[in-house]
SEKETI-227078 format. One record per residue (C-alpha): residue in one letter; x, y, z; residue number from 1. Coordinates in pm, 1 decimal. Layout:
# residues N
+---------+----------+----------+----------+-----+
: residuo :        u :        v :        w : num :
+---------+----------+----------+----------+-----+
:       A :        X :        Y :        Z : NUM :
...
+---------+----------+----------+----------+-----+
# end
This chain:
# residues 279
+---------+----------+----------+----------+-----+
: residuo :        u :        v :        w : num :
+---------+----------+----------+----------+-----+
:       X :   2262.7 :   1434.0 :  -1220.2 :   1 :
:       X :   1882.0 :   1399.8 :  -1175.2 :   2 :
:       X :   1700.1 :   1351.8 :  -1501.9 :   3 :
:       X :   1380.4 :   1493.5 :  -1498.7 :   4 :
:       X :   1128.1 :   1354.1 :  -1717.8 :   5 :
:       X :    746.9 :   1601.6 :  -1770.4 :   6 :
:       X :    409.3 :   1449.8 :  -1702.8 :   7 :
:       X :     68.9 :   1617.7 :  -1680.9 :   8 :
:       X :   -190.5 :   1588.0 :  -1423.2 :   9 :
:       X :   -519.1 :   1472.3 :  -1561.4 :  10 :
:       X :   -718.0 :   1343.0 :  -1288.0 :  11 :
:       X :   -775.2 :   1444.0 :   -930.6 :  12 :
:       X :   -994.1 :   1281.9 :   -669.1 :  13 :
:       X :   -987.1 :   1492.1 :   -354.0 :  14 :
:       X :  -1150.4 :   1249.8 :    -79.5 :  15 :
:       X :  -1119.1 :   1433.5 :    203.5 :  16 :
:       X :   -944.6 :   1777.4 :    228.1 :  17 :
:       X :   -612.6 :   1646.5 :    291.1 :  18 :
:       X :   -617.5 :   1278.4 :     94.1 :  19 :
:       X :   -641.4 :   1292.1 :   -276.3 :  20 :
:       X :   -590.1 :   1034.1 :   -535.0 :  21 :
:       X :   -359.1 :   1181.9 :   -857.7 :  22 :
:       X :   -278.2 :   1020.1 :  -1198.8 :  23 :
:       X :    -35.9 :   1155.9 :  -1396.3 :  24 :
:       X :     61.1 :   1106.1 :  -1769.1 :  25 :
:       X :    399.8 :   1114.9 :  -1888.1 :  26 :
:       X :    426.5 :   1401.7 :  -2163.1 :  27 :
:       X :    611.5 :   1245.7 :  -2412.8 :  28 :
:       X :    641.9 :    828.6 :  -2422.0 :  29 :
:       X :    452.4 :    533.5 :  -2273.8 :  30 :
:       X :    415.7 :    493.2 :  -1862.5 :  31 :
:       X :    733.4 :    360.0 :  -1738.4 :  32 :
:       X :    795.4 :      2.9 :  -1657.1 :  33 :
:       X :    796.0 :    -93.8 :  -1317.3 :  34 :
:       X :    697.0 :   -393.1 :  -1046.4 :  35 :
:       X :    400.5 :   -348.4 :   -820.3 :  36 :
:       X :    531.5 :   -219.0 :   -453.2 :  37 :
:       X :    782.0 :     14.2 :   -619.6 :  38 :
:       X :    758.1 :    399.0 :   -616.6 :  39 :
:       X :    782.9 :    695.5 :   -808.5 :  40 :
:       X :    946.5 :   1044.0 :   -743.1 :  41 :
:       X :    789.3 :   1335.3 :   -875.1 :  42 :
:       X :    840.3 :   1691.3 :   -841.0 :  43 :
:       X :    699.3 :   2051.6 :   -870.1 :  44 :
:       X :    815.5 :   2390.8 :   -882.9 :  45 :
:       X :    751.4 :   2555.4 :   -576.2 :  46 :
:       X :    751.9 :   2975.2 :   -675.7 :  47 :
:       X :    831.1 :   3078.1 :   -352.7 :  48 :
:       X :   1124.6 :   2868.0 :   -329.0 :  49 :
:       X :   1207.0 :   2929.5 :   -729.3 :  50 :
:       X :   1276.8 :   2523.0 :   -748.0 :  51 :
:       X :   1156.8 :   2202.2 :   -803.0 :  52 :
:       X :   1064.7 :   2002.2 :   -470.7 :  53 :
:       X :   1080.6 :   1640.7 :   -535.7 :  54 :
:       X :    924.0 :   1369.0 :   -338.7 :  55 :
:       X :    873.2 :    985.8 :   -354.9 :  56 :
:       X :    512.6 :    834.5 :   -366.2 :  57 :
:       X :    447.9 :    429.2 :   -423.8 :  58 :
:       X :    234.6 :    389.7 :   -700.2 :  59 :
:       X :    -61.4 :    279.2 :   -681.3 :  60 :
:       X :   -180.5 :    175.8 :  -1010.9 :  61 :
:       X :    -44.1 :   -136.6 :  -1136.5 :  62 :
:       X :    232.0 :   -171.6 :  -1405.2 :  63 :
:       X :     -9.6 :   -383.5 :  -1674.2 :  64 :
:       X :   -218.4 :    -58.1 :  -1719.1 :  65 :
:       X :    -21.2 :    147.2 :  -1916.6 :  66 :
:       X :   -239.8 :    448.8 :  -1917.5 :  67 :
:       X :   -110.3 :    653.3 :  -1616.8 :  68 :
:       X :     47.3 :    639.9 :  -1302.4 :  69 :
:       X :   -173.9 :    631.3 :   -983.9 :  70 :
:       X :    -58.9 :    780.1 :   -643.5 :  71 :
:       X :   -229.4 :    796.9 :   -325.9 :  72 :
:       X :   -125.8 :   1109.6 :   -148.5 :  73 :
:       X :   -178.7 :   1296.7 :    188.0 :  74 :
:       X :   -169.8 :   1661.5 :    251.4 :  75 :
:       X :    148.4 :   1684.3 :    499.2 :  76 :
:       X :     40.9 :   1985.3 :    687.6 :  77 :
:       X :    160.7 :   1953.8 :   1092.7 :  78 :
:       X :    396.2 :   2032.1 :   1195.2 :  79 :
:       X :    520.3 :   2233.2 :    916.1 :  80 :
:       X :    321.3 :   2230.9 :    571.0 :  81 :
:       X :    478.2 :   1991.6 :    312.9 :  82 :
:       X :    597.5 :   2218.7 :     38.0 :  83 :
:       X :    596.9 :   1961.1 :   -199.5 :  84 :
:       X :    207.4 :   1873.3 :    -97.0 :  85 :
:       X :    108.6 :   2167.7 :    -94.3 :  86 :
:       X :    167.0 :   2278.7 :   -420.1 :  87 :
:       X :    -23.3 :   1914.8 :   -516.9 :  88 :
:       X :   -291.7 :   2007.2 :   -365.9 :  89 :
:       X :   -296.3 :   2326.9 :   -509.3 :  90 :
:       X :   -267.5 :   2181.2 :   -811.8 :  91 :
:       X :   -584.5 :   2152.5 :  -1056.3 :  92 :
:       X :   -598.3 :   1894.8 :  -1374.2 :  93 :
:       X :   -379.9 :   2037.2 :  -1648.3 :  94 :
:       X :    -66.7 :   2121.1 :  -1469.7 :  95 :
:       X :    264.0 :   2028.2 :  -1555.0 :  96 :
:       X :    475.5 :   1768.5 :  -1323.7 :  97 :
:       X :    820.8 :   1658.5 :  -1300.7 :  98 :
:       X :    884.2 :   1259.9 :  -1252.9 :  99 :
:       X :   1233.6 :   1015.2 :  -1222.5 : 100 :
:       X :   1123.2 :    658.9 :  -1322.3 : 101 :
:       X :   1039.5 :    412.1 :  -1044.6 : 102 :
:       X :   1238.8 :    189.8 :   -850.0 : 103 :
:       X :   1276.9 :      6.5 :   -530.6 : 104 :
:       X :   1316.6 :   -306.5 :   -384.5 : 105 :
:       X :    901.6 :   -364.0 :   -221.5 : 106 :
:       X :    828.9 :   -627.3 :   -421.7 : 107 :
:       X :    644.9 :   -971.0 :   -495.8 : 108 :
:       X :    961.2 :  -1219.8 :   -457.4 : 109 :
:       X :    819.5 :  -1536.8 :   -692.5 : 110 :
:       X :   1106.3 :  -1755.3 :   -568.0 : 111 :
:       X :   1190.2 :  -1831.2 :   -199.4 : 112 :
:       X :   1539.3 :  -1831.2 :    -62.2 : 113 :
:       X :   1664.4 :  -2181.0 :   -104.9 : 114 :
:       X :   1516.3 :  -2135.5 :   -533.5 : 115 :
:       X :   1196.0 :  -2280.5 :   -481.1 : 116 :
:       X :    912.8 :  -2139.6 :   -541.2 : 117 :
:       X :    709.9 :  -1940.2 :   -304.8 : 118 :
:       X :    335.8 :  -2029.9 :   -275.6 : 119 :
:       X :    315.6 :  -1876.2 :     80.3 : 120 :
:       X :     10.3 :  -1667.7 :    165.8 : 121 :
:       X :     52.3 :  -1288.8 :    124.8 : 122 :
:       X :    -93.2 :  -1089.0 :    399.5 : 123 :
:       X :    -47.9 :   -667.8 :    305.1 : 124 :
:       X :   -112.3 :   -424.9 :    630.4 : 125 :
:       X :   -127.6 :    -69.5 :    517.9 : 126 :
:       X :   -168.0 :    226.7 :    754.8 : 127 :
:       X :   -291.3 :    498.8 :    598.3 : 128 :
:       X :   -159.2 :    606.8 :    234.2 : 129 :
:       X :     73.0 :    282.4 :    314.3 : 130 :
:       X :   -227.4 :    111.2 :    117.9 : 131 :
:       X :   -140.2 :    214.1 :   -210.0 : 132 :
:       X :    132.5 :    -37.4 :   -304.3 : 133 :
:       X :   -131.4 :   -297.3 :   -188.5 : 134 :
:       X :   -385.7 :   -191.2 :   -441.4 : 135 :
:       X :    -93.5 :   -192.3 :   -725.3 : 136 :
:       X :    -37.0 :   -525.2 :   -608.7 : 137 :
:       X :   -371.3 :   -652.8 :   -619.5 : 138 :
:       X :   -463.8 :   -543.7 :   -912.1 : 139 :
:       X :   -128.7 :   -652.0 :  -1081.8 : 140 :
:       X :   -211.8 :  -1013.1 :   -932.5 : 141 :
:       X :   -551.9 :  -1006.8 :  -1101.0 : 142 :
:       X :   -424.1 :   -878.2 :  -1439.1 : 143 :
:       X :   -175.1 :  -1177.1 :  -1446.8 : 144 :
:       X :   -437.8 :  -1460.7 :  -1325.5 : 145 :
:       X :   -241.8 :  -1556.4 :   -999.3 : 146 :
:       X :   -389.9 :  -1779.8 :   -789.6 : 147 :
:       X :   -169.4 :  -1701.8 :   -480.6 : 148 :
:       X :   -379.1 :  -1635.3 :   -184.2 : 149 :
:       X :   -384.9 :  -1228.6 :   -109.6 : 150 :
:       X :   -526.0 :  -1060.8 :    187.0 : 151 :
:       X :   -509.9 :   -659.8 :    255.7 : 152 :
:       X :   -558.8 :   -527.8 :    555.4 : 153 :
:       X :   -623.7 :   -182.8 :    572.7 : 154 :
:       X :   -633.3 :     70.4 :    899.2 : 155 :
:       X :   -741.5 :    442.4 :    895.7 : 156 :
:       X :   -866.5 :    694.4 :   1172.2 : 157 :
:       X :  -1170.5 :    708.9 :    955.8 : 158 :
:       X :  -1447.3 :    594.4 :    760.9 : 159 :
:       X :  -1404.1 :    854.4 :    477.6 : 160 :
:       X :  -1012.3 :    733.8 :    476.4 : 161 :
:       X :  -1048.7 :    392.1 :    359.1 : 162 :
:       X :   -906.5 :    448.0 :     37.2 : 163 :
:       X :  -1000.7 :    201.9 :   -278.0 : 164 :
:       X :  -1209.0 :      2.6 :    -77.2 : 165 :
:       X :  -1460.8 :    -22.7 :   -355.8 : 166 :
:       X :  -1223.9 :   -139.4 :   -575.6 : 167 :
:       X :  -1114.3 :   -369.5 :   -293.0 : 168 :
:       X :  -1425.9 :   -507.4 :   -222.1 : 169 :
:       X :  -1545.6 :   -545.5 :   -570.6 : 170 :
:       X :  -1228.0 :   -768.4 :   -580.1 : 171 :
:       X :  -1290.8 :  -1003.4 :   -281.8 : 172 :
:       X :  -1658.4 :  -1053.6 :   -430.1 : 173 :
:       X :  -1504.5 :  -1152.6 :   -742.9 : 174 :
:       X :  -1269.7 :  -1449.9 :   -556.9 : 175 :
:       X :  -1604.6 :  -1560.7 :   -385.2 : 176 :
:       X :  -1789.7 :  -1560.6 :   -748.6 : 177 :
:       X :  -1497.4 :  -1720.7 :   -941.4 : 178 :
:       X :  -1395.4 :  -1947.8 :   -608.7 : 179 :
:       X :  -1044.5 :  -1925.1 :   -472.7 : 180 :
:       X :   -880.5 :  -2176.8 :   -666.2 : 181 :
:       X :   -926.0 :  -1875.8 :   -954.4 : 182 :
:       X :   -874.5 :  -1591.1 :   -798.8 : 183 :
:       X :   -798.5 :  -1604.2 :   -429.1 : 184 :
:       X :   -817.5 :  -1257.1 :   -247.0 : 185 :
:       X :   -973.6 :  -1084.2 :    106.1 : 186 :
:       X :   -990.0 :   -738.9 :    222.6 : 187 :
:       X :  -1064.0 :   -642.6 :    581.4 : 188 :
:       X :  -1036.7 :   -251.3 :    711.7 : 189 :
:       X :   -997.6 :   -109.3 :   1032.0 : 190 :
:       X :  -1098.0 :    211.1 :   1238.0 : 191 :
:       X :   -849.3 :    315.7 :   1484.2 : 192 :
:       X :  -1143.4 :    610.1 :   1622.0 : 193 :
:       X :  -1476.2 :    447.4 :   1639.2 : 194 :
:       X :  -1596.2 :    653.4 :   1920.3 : 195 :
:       X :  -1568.4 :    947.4 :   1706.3 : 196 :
:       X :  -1912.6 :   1075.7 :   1601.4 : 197 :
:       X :  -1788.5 :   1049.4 :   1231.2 : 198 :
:       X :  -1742.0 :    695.5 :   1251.0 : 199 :
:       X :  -2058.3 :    576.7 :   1446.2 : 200 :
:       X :  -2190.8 :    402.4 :   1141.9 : 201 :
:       X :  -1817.4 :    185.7 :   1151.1 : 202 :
:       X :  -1931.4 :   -197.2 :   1274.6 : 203 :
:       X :  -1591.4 :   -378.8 :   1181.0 : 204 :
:       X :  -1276.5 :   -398.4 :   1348.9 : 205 :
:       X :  -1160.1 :   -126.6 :   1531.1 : 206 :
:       X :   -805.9 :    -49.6 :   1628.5 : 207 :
:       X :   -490.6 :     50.0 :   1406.7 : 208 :
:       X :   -393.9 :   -252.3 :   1154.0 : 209 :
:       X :   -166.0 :   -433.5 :   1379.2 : 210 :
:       X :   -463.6 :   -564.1 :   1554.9 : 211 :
:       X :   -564.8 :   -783.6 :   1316.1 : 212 :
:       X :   -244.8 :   -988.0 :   1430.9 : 213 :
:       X :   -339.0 :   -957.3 :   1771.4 : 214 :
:       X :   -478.6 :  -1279.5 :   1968.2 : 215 :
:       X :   -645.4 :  -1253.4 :   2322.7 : 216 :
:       X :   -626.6 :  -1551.0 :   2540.2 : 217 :
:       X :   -509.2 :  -1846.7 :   2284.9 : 218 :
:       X :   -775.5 :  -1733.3 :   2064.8 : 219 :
:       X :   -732.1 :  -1688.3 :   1683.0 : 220 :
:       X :   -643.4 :  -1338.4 :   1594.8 : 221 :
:       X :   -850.6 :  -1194.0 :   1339.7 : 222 :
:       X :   -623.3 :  -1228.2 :   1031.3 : 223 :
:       X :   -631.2 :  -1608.2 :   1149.6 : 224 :
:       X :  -1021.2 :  -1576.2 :   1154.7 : 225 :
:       X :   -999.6 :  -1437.7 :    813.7 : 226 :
:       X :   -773.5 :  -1715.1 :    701.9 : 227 :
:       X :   -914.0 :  -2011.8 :    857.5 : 228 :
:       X :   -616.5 :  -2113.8 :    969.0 : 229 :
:       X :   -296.9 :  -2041.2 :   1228.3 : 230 :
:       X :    -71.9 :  -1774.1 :   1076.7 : 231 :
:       X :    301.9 :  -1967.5 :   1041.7 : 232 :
:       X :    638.4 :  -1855.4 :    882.2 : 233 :
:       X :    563.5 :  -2144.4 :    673.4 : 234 :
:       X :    238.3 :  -2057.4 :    484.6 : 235 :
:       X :    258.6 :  -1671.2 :    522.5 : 236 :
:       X :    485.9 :  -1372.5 :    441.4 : 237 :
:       X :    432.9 :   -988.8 :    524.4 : 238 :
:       X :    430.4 :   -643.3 :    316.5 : 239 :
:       X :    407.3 :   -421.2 :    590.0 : 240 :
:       X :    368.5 :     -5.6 :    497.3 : 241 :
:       X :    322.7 :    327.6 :    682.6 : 242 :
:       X :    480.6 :    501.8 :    963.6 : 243 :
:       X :    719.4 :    395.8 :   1171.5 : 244 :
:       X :    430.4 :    299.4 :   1482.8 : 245 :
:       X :    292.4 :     77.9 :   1197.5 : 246 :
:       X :    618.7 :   -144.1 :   1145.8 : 247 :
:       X :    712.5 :   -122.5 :   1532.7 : 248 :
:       X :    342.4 :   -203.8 :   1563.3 : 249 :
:       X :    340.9 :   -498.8 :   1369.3 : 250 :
:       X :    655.2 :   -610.8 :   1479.1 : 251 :
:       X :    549.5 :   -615.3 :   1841.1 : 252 :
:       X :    310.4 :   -919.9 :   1712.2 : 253 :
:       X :    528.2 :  -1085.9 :   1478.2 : 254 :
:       X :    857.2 :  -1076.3 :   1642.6 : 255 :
:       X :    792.2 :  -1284.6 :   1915.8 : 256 :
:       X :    640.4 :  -1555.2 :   1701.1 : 257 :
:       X :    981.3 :  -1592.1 :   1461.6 : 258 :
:       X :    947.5 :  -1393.5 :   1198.2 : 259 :
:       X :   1230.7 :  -1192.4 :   1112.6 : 260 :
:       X :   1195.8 :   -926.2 :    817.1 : 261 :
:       X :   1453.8 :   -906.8 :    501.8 : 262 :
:       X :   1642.2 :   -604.2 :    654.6 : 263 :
:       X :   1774.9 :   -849.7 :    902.3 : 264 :
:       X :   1721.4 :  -1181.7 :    749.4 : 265 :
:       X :   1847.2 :  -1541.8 :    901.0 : 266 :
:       X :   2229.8 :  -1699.7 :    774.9 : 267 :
:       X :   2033.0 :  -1873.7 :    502.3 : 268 :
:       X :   1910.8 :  -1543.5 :    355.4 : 269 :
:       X :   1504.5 :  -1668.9 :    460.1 : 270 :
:       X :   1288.2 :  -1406.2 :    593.2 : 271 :
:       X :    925.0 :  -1330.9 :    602.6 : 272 :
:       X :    854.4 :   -943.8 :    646.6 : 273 :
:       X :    954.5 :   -666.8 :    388.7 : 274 :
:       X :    845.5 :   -333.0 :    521.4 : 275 :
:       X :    817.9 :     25.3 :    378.4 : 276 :
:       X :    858.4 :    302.7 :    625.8 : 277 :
:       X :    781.2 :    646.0 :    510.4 : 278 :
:       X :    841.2 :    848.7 :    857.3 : 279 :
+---------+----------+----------+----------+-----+
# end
């Protein structure tokens, strides 16, 4: 039976008509525990329907800040409205919510699969809304002085959808102040439309995020740019979230070079790539 625990609503960020950022407050008790990567379901009553509509959201706010939960949401509306959106978007600061504590299995893995420990690089592509366990991780990173080497890579259809890159940025200036044997962490974006008239300010990488992996004639790619270095299964693993065409996308680049992702993970139990597919 599905135990539904009540929250209120008590900050809304609409960024663009249809891409919002939420935080929600559980009524009675502290924010629930949970890992960076994981997700949360909520729900709402939907009066036409006369019932709650529950969907899952990763959070976005990380779990050492204990004074809400963050999500990162879209406005589903083609081809068919999302009911459950809809009524978020609806919604105005104030307004009751139904959540079920987090779970799931996107997470940091500290240890590697032979019980060593794992001091690979971490490289995040989001597409999208698939940023938002990236900026829980990040920030969850910081709050616990890690010195593992971080790099988000973000991709959007435009400028006004980069999501957190503020925050992002604010957070690769900090590695460069500190120096990266403090706090080592990059953030590059991408713009999958630059020949849109929105986006003719846009001077970085264009493309969706899988081009960052992307090298033309023996070059580097640009993640390798980024990094300094060649990309390896043996000093980098993947987070990989967003559609479907993200993970296929991603995969087209990362197959071929012998990575293989936890879902379908060598004898030994070794893999590099955990994904998060949310259509």
């Amino acid at each position: 039976m599905v135990v539904d625990n009540k929250a209120t609503l008590t900050y809304i960020q609409v960024q663009k008509e249809d891409l919002a950022i939420f935080r929600i407050v559980p009524a009675d008790g502290p924010v629930p525990e949970y890992k960076a990567g994981q997700f949360i379901t909520i729900g709402m009553h939907v009066p036409s329907e006369n019932k709650v509509i529950r969907r899952a959201y990763s959070i976005a706010s990380n779990p050492e800040n204990k004074k809400y939960v963050e999500l990162y949401v879209r406005w589903v509306r083609k081809p068919l409205p999302g009911r459950l959106t809809t009524q978020l978007f609806g919604a105005k600061e104030g307004d009751e919510i139904v959540w079920i504590k987090p779970t799931g299995a996107f997470v940091l893995d500290d240890k590697k699969s032979d019980g060593t420990e794992d001091d690979r690089r971490i490289v995040c592509l989001g597409g999208g809304t698939g940023l938002a366990p990236f900026v829980s991780l990040a920030q969850s990173l910081h709050a616990s002085g890690s010195k593992r080497e971080l790099v988000v890579l973000h991709g959007a259809s435009y400028v006004d959808e980069l999501g957190y890159k503020e925050l992002l940025v604010d957070l690769e200036n900090e590695s460069l102040d500190r120096g990266k044997d403090k706090w080592n962490f990059r953030y590059r974006a991408t713009i999958s439309r630059p020949q849109e008239w929105f986006n003719r300010s846009w001077s970085g990488q264009v493309g969706r995020v899988e081009t960052f992996l992307r090298s033309k004639d023996g070059e580097q790619s640009p993640l390798e740019k980024v990094v300094g270095e060649k990309i390896t299964k043996e000093n980098t693993v993947f987070f990989i979230c967003g559609w479907q065409g993200t993970i296929d996308g991603c995969m087209d680049y990362l197959g071929p070079k012998g990575f293989v992702t936890e879902r379908n993970k060598r004898p030994d139990k070794s893999f590099e790539i955990k994904y998060e597919s949310y259509g």
